[in-house]
mmJSON file of the N, C-alpha and C atoms, coordinates in Angstrom:
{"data_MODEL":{"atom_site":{
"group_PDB":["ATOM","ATOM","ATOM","ATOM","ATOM","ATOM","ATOM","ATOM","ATOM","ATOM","ATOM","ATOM","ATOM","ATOM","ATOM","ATOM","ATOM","ATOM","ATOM","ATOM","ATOM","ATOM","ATOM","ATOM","ATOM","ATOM","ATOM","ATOM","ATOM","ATOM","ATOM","ATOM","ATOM","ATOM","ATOM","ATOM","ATOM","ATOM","ATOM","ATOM","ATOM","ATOM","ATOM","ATOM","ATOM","ATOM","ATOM","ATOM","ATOM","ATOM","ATOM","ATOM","ATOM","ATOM","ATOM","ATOM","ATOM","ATOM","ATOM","ATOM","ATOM","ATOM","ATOM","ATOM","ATOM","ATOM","ATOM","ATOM","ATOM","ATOM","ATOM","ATOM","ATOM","ATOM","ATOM","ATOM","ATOM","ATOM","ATOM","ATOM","ATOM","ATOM","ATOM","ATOM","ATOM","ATOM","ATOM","ATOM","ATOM","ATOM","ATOM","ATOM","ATOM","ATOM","ATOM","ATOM","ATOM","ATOM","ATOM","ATOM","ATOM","ATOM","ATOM","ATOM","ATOM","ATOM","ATOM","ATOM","ATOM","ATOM","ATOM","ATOM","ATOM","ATOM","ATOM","ATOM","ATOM","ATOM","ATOM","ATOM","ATOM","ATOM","ATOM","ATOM","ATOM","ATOM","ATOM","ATOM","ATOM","ATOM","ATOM","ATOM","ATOM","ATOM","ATOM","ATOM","ATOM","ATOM","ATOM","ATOM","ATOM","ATOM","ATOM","ATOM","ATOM","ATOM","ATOM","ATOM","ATOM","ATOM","ATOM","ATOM","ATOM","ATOM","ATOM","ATOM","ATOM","ATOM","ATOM","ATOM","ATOM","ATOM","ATOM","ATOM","ATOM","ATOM","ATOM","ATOM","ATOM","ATOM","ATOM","ATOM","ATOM","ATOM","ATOM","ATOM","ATOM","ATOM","ATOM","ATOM","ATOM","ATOM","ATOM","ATOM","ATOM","ATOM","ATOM","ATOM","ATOM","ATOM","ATOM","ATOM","ATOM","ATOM","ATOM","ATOM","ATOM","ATOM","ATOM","ATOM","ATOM","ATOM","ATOM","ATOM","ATOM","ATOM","ATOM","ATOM","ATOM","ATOM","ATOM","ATOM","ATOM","ATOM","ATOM","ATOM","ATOM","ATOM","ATOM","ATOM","ATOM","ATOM","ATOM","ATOM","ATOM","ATOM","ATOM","ATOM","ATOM","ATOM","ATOM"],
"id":[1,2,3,4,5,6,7,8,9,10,11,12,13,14,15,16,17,18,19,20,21,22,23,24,25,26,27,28,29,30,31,32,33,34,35,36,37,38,39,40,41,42,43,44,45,46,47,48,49,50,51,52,53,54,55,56,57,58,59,60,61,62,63,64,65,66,67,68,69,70,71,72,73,74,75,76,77,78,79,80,81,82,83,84,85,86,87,88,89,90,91,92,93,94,95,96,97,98,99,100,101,102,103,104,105,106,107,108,109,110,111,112,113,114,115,116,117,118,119,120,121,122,123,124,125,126,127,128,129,130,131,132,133,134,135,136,137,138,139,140,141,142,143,144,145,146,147,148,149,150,151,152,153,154,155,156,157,158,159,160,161,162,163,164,165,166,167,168,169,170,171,172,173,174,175,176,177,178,179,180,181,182,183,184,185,186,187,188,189,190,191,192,193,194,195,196,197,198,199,200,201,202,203,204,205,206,207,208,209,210,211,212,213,214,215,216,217,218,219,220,221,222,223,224,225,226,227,228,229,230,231],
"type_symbol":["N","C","C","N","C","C","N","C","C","N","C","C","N","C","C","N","C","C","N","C","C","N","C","C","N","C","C","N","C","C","N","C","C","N","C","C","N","C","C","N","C","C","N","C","C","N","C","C","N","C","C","N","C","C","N","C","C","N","C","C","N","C","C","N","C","C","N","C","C","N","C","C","N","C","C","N","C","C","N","C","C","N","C","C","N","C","C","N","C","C","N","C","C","N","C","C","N","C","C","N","C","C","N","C","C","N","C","C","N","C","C","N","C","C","N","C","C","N","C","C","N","C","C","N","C","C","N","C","C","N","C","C","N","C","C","N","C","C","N","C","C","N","C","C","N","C","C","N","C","C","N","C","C","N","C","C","N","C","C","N","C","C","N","C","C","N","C","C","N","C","C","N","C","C","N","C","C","N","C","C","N","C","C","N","C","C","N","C","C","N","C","C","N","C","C","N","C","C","N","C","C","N","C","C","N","C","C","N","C","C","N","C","C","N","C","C","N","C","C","N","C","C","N","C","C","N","C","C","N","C","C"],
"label_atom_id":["N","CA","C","N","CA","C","N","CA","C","N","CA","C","N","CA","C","N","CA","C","N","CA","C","N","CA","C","N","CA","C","N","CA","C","N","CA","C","N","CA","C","N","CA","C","N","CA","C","N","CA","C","N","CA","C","N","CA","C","N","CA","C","N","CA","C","N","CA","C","N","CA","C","N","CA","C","N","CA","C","N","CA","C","N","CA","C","N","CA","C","N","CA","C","N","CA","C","N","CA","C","N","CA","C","N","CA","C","N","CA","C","N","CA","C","N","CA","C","N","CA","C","N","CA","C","N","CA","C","N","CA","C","N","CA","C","N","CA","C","N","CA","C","N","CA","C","N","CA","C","N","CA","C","N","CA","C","N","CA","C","N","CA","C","N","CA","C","N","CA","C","N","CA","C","N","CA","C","N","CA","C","N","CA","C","N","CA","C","N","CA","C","N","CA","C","N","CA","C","N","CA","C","N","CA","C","N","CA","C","N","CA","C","N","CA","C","N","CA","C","N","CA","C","N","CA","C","N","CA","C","N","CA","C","N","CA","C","N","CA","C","N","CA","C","N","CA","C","N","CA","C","N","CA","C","N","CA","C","N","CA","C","N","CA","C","N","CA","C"],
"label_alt_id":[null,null,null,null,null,null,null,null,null,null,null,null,null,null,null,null,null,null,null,null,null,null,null,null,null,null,null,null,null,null,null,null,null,null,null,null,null,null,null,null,null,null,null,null,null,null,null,null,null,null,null,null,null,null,null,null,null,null,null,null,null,null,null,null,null,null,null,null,null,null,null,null,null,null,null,null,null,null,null,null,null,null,null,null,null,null,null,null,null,null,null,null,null,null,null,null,null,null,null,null,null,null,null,null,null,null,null,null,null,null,null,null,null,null,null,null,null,null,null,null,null,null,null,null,null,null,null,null,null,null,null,null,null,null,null,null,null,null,null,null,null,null,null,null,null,null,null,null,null,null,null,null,null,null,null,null,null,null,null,null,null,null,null,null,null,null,null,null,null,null,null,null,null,null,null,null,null,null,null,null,null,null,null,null,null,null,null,null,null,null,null,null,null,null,null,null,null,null,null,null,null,null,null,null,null,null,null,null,null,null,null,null,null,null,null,null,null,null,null,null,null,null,null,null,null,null,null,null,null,null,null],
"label_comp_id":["UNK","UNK","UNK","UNK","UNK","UNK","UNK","UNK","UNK","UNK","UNK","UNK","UNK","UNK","UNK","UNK","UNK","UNK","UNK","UNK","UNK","UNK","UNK","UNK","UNK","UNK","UNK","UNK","UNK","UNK","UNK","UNK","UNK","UNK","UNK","UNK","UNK","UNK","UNK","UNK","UNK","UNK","UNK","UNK","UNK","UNK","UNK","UNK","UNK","UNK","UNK","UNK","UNK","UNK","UNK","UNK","UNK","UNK","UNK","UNK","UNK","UNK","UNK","UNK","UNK","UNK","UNK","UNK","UNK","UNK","UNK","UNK","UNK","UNK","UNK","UNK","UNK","UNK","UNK","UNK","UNK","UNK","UNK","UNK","UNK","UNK","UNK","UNK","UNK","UNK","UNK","UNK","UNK","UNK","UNK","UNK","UNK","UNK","UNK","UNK","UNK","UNK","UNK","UNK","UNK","UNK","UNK","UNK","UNK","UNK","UNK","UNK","UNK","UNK","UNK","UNK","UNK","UNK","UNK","UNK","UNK","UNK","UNK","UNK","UNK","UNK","UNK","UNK","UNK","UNK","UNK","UNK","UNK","UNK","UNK","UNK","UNK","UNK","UNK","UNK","UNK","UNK","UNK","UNK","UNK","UNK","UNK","UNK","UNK","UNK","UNK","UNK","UNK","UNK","UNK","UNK","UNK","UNK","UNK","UNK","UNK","UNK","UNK","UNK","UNK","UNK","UNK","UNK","UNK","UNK","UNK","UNK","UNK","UNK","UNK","UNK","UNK","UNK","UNK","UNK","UNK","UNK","UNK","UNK","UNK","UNK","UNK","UNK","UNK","UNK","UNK","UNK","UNK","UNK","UNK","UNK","UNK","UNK","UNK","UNK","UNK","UNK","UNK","UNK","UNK","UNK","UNK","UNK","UNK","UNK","UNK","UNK","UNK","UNK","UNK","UNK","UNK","UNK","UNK","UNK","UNK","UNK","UNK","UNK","UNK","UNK","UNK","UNK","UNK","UNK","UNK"],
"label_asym_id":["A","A","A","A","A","A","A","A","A","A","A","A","A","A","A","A","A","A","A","A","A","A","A","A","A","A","A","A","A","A","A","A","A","A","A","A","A","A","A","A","A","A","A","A","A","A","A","A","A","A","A","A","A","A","A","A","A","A","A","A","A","A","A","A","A","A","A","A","A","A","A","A","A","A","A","A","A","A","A","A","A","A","A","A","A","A","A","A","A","A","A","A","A","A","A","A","A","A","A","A","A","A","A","A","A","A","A","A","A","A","A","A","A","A","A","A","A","A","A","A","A","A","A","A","A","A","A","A","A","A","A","A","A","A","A","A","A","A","A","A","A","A","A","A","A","A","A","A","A","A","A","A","A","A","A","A","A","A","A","A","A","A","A","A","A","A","A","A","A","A","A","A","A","A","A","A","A","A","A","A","A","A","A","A","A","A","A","A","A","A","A","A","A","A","A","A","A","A","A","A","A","A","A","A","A","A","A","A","A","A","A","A","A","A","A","A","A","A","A","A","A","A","A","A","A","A","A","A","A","A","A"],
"label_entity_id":["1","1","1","1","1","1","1","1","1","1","1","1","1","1","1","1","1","1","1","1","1","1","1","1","1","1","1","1","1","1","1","1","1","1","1","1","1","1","1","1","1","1","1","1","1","1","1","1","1","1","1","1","1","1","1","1","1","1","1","1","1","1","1","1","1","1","1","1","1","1","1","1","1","1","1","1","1","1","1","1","1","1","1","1","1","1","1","1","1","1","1","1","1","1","1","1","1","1","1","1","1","1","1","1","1","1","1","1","1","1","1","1","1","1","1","1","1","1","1","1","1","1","1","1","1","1","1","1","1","1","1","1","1","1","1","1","1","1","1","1","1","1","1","1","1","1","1","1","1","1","1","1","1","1","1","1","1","1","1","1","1","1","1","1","1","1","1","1","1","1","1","1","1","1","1","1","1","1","1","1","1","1","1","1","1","1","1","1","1","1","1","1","1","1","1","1","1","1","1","1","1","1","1","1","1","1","1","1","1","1","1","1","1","1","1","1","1","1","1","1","1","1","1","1","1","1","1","1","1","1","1"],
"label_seq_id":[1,1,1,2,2,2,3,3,3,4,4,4,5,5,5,6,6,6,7,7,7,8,8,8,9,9,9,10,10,10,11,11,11,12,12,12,13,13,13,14,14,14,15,15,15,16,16,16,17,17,17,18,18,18,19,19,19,20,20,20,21,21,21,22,22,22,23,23,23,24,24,24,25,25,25,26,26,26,27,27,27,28,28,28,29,29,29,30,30,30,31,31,31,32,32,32,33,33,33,34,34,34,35,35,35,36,36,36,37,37,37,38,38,38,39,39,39,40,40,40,41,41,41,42,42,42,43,43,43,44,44,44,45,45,45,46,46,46,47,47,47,48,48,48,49,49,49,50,50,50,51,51,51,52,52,52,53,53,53,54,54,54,55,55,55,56,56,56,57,57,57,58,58,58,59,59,59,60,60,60,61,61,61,62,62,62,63,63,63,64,64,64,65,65,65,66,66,66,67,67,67,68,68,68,69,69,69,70,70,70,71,71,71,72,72,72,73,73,73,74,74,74,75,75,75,76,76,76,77,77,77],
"pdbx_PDB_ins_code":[null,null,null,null,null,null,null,null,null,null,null,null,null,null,null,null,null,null,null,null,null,null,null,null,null,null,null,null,null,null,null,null,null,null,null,null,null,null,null,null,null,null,null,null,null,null,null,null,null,null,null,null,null,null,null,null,null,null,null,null,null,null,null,null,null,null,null,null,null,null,null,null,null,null,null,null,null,null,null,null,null,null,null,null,null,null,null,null,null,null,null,null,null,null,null,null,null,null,null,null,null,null,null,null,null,null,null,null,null,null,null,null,null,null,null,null,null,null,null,null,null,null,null,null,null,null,null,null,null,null,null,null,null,null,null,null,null,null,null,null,null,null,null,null,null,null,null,null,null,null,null,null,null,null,null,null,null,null,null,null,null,null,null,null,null,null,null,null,null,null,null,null,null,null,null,null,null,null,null,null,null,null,null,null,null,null,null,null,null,null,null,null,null,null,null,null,null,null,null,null,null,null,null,null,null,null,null,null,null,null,null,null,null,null,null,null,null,null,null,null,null,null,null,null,null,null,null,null,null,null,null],
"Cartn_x":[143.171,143.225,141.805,141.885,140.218,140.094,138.61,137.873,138.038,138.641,138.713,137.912,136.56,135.864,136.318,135.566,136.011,135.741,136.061,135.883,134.852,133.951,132.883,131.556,129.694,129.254,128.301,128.094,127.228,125.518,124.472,123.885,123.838,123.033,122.936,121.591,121.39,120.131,118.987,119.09,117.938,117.368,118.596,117.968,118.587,119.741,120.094,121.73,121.71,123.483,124.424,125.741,126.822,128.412,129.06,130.254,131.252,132.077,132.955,134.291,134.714,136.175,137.349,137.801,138.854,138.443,139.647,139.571,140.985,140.752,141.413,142.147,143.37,143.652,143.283,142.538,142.324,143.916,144.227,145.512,145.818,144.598,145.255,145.0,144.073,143.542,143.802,144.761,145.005,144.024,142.991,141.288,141.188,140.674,140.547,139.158,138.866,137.593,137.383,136.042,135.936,135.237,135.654,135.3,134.428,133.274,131.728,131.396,130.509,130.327,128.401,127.656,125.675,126.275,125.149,125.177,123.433,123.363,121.962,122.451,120.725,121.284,122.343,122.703,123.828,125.535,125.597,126.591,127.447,127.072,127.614,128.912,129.588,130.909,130.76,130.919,130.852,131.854,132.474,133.118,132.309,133.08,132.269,133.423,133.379,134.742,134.422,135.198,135.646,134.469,134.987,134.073,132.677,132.059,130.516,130.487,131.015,130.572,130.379,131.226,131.169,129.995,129.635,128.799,127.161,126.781,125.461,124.511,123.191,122.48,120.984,119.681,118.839,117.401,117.208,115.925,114.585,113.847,112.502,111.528,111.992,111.684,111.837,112.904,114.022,115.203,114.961,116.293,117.629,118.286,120.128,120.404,121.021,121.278,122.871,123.686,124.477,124.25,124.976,124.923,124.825,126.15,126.482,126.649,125.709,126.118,126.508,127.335,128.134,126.978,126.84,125.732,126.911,128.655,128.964,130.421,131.39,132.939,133.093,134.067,134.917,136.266,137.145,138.26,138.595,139.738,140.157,140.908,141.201,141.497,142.854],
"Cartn_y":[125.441,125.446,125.626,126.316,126.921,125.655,125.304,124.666,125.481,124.411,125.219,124.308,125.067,124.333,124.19,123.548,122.823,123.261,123.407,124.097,123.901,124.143,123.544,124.262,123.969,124.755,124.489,125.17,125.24,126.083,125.43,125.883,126.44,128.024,128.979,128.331,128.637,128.075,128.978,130.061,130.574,130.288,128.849,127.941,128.707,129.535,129.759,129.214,129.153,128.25,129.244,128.864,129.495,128.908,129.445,128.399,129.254,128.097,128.799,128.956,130.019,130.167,130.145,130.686,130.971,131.266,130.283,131.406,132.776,133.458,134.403,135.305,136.105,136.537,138.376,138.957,140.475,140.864,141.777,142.462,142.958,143.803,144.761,143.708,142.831,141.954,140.779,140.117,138.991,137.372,138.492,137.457,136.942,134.993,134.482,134.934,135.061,135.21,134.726,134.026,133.342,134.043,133.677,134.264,133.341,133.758,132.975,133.983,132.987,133.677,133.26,134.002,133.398,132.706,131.207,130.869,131.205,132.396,132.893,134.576,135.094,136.433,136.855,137.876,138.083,137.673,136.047,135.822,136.784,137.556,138.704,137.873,138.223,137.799,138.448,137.837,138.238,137.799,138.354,138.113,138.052,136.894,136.805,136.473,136.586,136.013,134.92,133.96,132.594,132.283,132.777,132.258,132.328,133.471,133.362,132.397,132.099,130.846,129.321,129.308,128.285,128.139,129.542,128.45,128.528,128.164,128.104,128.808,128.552,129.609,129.305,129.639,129.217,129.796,128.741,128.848,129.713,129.722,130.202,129.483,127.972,126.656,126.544,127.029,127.152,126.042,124.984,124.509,125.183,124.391,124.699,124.338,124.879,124.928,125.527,124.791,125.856,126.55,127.971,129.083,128.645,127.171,127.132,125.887,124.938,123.311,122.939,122.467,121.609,120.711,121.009,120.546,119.469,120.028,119.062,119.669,118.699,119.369,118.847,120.251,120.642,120.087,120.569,120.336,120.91,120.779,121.06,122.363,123.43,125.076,124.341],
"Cartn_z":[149.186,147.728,147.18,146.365,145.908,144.892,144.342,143.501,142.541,140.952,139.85,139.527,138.52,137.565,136.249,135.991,134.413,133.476,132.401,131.249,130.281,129.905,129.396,129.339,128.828,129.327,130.948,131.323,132.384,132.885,133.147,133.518,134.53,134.372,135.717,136.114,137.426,138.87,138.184,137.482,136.626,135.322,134.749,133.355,132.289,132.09,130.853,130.921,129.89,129.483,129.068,130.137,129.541,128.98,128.39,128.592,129.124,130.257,130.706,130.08,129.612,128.819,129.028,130.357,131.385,132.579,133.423,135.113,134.786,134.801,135.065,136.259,136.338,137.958,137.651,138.475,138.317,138.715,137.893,137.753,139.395,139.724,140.721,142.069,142.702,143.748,143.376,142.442,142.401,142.558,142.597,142.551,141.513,141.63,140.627,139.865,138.848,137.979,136.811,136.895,135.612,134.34,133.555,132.105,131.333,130.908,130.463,129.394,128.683,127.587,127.195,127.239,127.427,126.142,126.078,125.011,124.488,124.398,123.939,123.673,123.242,122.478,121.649,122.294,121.309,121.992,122.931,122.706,124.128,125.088,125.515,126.536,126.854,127.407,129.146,129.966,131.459,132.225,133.375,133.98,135.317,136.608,137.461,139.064,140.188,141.234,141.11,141.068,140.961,142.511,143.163,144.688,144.457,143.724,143.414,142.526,141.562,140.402,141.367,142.338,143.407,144.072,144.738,145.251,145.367,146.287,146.455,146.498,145.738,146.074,146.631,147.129,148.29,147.103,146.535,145.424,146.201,145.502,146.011,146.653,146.398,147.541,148.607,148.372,150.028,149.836,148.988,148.097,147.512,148.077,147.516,146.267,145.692,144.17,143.837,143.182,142.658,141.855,142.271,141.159,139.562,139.069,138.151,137.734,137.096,137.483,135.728,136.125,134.637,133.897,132.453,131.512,131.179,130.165,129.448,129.706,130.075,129.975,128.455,128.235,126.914,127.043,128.158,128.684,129.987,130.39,132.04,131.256,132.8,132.083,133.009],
"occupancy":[1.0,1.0,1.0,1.0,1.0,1.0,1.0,1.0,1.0,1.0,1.0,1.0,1.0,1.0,1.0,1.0,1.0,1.0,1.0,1.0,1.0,1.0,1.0,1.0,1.0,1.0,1.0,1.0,1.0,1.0,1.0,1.0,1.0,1.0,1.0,1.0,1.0,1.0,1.0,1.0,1.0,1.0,1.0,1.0,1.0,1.0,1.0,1.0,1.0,1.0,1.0,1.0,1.0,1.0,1.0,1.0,1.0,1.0,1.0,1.0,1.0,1.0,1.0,1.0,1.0,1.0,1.0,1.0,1.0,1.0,1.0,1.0,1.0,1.0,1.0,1.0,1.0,1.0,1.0,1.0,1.0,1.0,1.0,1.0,1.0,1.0,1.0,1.0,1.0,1.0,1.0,1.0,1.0,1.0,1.0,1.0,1.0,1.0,1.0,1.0,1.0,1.0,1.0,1.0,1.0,1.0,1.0,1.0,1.0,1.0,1.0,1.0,1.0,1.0,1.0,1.0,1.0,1.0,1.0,1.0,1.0,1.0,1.0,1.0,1.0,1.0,1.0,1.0,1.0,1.0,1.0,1.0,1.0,1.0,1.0,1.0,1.0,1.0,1.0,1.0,1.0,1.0,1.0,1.0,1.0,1.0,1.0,1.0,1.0,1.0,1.0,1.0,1.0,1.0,1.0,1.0,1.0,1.0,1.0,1.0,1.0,1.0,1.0,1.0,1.0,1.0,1.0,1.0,1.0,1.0,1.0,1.0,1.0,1.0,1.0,1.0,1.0,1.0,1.0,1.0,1.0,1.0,1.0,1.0,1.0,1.0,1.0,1.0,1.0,1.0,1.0,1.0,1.0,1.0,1.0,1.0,1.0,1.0,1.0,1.0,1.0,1.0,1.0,1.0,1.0,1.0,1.0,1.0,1.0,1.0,1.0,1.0,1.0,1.0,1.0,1.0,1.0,1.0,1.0,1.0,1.0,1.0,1.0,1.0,1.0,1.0,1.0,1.0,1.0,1.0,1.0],
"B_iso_or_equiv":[0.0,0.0,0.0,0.0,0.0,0.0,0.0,0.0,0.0,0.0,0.0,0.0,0.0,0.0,0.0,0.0,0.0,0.0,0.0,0.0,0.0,0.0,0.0,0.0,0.0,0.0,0.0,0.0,0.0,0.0,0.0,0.0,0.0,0.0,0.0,0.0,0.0,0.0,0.0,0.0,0.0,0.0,0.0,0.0,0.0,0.0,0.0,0.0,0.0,0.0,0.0,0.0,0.0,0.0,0.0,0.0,0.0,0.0,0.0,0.0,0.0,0.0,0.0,0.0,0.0,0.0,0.0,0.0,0.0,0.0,0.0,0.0,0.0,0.0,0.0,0.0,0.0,0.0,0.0,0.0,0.0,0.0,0.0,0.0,0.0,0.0,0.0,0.0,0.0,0.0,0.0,0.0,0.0,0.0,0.0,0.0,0.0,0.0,0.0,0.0,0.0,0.0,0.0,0.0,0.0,0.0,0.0,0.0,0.0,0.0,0.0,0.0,0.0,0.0,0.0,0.0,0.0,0.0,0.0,0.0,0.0,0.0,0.0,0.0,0.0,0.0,0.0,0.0,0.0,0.0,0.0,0.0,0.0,0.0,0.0,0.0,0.0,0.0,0.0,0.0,0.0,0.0,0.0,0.0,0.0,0.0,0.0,0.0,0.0,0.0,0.0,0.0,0.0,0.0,0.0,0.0,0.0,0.0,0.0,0.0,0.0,0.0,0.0,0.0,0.0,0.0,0.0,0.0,0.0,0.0,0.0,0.0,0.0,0.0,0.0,0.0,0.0,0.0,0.0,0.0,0.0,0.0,0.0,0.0,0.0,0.0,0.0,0.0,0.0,0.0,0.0,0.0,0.0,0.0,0.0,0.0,0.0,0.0,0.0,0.0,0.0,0.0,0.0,0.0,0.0,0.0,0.0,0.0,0.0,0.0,0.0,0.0,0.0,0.0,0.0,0.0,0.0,0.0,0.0,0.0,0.0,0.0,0.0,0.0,0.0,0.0,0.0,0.0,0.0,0.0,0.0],
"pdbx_formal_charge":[null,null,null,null,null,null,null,null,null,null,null,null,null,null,null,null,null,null,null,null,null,null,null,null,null,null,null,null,null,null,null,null,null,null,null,null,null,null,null,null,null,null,null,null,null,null,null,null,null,null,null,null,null,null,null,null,null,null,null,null,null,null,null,null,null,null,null,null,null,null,null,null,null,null,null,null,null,null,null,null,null,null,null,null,null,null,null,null,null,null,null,null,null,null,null,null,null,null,null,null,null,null,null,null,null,null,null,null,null,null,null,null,null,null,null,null,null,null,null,null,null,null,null,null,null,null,null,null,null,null,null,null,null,null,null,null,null,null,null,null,null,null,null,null,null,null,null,null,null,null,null,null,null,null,null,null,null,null,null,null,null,null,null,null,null,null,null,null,null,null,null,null,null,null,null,null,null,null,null,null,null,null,null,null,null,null,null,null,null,null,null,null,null,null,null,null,null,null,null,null,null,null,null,null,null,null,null,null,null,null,null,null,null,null,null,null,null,null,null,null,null,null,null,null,null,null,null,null,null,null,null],
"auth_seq_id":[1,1,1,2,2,2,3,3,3,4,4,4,5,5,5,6,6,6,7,7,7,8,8,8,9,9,9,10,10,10,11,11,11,12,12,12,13,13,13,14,14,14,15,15,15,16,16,16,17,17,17,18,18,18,19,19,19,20,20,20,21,21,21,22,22,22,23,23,23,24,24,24,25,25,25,26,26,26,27,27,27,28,28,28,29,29,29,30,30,30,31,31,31,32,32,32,33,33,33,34,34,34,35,35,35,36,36,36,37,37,37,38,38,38,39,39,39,40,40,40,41,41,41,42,42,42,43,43,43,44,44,44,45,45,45,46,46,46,47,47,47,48,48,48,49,49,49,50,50,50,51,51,51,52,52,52,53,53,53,54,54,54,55,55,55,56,56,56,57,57,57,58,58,58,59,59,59,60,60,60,61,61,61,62,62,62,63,63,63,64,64,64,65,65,65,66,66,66,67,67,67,68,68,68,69,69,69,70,70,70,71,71,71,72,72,72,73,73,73,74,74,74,75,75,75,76,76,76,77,77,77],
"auth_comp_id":["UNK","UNK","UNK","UNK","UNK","UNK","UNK","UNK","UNK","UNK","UNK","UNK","UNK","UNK","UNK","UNK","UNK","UNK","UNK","UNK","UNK","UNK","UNK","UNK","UNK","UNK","UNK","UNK","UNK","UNK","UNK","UNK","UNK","UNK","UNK","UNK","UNK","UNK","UNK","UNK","UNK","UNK","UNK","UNK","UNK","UNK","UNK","UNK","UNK","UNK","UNK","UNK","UNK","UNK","UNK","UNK","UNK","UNK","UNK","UNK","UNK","UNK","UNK","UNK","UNK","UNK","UNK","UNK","UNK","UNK","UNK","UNK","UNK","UNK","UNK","UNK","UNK","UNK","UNK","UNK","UNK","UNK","UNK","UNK","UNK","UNK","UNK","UNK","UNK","UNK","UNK","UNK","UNK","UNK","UNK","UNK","UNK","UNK","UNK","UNK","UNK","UNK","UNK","UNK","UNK","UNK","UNK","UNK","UNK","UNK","UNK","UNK","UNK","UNK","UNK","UNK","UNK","UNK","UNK","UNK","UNK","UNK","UNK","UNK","UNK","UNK","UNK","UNK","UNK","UNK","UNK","UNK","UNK","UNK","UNK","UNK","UNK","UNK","UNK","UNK","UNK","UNK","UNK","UNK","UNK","UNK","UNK","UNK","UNK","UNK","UNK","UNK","UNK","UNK","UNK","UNK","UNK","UNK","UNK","UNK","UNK","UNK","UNK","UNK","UNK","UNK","UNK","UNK","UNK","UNK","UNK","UNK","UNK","UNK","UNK","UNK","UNK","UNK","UNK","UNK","UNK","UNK","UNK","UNK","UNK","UNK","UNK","UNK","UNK","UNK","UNK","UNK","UNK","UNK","UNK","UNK","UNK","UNK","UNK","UNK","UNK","UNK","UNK","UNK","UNK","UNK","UNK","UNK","UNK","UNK","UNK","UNK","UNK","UNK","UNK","UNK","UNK","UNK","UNK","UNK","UNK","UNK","UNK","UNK","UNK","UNK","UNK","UNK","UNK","UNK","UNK"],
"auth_asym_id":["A","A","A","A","A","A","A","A","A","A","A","A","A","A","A","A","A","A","A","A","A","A","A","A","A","A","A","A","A","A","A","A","A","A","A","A","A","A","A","A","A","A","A","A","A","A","A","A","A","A","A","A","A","A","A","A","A","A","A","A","A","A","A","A","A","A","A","A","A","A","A","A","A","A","A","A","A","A","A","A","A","A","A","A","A","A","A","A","A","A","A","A","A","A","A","A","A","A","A","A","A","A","A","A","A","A","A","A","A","A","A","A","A","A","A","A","A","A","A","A","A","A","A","A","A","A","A","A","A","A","A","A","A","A","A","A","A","A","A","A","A","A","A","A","A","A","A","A","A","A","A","A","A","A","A","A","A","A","A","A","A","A","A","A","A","A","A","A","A","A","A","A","A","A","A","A","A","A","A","A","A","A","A","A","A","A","A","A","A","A","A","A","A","A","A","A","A","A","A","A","A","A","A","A","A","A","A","A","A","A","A","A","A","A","A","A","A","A","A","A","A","A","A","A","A","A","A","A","A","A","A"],
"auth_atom_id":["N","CA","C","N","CA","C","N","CA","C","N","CA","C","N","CA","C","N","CA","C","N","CA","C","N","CA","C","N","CA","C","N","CA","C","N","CA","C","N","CA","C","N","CA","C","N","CA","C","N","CA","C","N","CA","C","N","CA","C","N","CA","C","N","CA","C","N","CA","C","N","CA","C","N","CA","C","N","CA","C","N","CA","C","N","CA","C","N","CA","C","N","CA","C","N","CA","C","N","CA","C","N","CA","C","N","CA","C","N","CA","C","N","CA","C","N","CA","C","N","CA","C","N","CA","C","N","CA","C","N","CA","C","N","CA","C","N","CA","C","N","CA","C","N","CA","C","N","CA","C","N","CA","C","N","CA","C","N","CA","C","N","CA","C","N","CA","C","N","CA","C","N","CA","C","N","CA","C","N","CA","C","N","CA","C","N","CA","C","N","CA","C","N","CA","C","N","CA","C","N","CA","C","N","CA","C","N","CA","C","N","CA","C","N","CA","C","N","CA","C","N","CA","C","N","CA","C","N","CA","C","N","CA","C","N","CA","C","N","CA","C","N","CA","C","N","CA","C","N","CA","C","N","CA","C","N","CA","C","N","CA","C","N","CA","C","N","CA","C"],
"pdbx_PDB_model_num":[1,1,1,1,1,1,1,1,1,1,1,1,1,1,1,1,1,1,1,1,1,1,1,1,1,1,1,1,1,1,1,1,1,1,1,1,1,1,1,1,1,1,1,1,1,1,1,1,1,1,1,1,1,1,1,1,1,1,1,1,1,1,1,1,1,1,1,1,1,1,1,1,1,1,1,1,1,1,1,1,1,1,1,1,1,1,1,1,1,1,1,1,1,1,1,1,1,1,1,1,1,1,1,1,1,1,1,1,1,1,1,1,1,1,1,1,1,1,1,1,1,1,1,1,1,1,1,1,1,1,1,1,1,1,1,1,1,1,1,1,1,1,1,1,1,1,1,1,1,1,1,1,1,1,1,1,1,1,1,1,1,1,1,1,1,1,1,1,1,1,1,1,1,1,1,1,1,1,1,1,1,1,1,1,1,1,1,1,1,1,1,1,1,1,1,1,1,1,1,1,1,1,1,1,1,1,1,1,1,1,1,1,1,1,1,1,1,1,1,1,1,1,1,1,1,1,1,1,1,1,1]
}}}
């Protein structure tokens, strides 16, 4: 069973904030993907695979980080 995150916004491992809007299923691959929205600029809307929003990524330290760590839940999707 895959990890669904929570609805709310989240910081990316590069320091800018997004909120997450929906997990979504791609029509044709039945892949989960989440739907985010920057909360900067102009606002732009992204889609991303559910499996990359998961997981980890290997800083310039050499530290583990998630891709995407929860600032504040909104609600459960």
């Amino acid at each position: 069973m895959e990890f669904l995150p929570k609805k709310g916004v989240y910081r990316h491992f590069k320091g800018n904030l997004y909120e997450l809007l929906y997990i979504a299923n791609d029509s044709e691959t039945l892949e989960k993907k989440v739907v985010y929205k920057a909360l900067y600029g102009d606002g732009e809307i992204w889609v991303r695979p559910l499996e990359m929003w998961n997981e980890e990524v290997i800083l310039p330290s050499g530290e583990k980080a998630k891709r995407f760590a929860l600032v504040e839940e909104t609600e459960t999707i």
